[in-house]
C-alpha positions in Angstrom: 144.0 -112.4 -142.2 140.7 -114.6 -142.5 141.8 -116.1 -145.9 145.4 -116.9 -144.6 143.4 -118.5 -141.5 141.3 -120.1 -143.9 144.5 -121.7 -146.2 146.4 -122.6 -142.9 143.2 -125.0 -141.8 143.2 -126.0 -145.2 146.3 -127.2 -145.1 146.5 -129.0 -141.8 142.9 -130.9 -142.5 144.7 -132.0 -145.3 148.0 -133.1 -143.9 145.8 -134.7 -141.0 143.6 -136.5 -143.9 146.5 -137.9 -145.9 148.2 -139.3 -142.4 145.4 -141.1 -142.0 145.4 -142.2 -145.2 141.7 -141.2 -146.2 141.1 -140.6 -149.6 138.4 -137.7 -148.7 139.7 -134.2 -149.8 139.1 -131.2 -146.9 135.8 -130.5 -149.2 134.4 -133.7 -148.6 135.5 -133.8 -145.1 133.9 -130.5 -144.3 130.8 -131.8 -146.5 130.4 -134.8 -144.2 130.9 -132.6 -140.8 128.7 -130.1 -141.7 125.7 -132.8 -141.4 126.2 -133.1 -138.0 123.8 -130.8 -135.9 123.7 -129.4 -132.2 120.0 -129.0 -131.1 118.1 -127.5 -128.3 114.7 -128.0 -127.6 112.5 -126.5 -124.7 108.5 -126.7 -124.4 106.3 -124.8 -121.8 109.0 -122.9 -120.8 110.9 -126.3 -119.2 114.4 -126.8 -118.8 116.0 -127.0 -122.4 117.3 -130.8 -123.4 120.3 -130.1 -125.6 121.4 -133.0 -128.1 123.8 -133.9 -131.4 122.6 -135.4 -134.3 123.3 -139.2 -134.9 127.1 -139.3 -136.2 127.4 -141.8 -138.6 130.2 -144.4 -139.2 131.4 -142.0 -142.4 131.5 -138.9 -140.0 133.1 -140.5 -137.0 136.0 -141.8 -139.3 136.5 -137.9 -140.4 136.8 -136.7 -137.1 139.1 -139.4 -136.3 141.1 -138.8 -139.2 141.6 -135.0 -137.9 141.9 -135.9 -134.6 139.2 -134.2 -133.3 136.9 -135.4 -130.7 133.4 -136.2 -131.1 130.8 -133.7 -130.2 129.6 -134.2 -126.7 125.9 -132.8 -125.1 123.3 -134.5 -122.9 121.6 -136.7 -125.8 121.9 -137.7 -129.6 118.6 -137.5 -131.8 117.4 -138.9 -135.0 116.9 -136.4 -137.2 114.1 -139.0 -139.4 
């Protein structure tokens, strides 16, 4: 059941992709997305400041391209 899951994602990130008319494969798609990071920092016991890592121009094109909205928290960070 997971690898038919798995093959039917496959499929549609790659129909979604070629609509688009990107020239990245669902590998490299996935290789760009998986950059992106969710964070959550909390010192002393304070209220924790969740945030998403910087999405660049490269990334926000993918998840344009599959028609999938960007990530959304309280704050972006740098990871540098």
């Amino acid at each position: 059941m997971l690898c038919f899951l798995a093959l039917i994602l496959h499929r549609v990130m790659r129909h979604r992709l070629r609509q688009a008319r990107s020239e990245l494969s669902p590998d490299q798609a996935l290789a760009q997305l998986r950059r992106i990071q969710r964070h959550s920092v909390s010192i002393n016991r304070t209220a924790p400041v969740a945030g998403v890592s910087i999405i660049n121009q490269k990334q926000a094109s993918v998840l344009a391209a599959l028609n999938v909205k960007k990530p959304v928290v309280d704050a972006q960070m740098s990871l540098l």
